[in-house]
C-alpha positions, 0 to 999 in steps of 0.5 A: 550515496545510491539511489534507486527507484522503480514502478510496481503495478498492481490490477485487482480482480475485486474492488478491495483487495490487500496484498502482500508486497514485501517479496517485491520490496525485497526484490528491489532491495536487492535489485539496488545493492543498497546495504545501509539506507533507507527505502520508501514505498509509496501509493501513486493513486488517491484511492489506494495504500501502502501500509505495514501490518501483520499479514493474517487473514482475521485481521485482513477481514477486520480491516475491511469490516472496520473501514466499511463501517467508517467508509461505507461503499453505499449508498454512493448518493450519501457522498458529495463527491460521488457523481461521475465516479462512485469512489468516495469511500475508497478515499476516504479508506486511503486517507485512513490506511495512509499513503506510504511507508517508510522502513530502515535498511540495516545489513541489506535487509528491511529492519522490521519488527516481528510479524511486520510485511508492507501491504498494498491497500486497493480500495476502487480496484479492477484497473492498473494502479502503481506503487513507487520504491525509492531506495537511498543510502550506501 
């Protein structure tokens, strides 16, 4: 069995932002040589995702409206955690969004769904955050 990992790193302009990284993925992908396995990608930071949804600029916006609404920004004072930082909301947004995905390679290709495209979630963005790939298989 192959086994394959790398780092992809990230910096948003904005606090919140969702990116597309499929293309990279697949880069990865064939970057392995892994035809049959399975590839894990995975947020390395506690306020920041990785998520498989369709990759629309409706549901993107309904995304933010739907988390602002469970996780608000502000006021920072109405969270706990909120002292040196003002990320509260950002893991809490994490914790709702996930982690990782994890997706079946078949033929040398990520065997998706209709419509599926694997996002980066950045919920305390404007500095540089990484996301693992993992491959295994033959």
């Amino acid at each position: 069995m192959k086994s394959y990992r790398k780092e992809l790193w990230f910096t948003t302009e904005t606090r919140r932002e969702l990116i597309n990284i499929t293309p990279k993925i697949e880069e990865c992908l064939r970057e392995s040589g892994i035809k049959e396995g399975l590839l894990l990608c995975n947020a390395m930071h506690i306020t920041s995702s990785v998520f498989i949804n369709d990759d629309e600029a409706g549901l993107h916006r309904d995304f933010e409206r739907f988390l602002e609404k469970l996780a608000p920004e502000k006021p920072y004072s109405q969270y706990d955690h909120n002292g040196y930082e003002d990320n509260a909301d950002a893991h809490l947004k994490r914790t709702i969004m996930g982690r990782e995905v994890v997706v079946a390679i078949t033929d040398g290709k990520l065997d998706f769904g209709p419509w599926e495209q694997i996002f980066y979630g950045e919920f305390d963005g404007k500095r540089s955050k990484r996301v693992l790939v993992k491959i295994i298989g033959e």
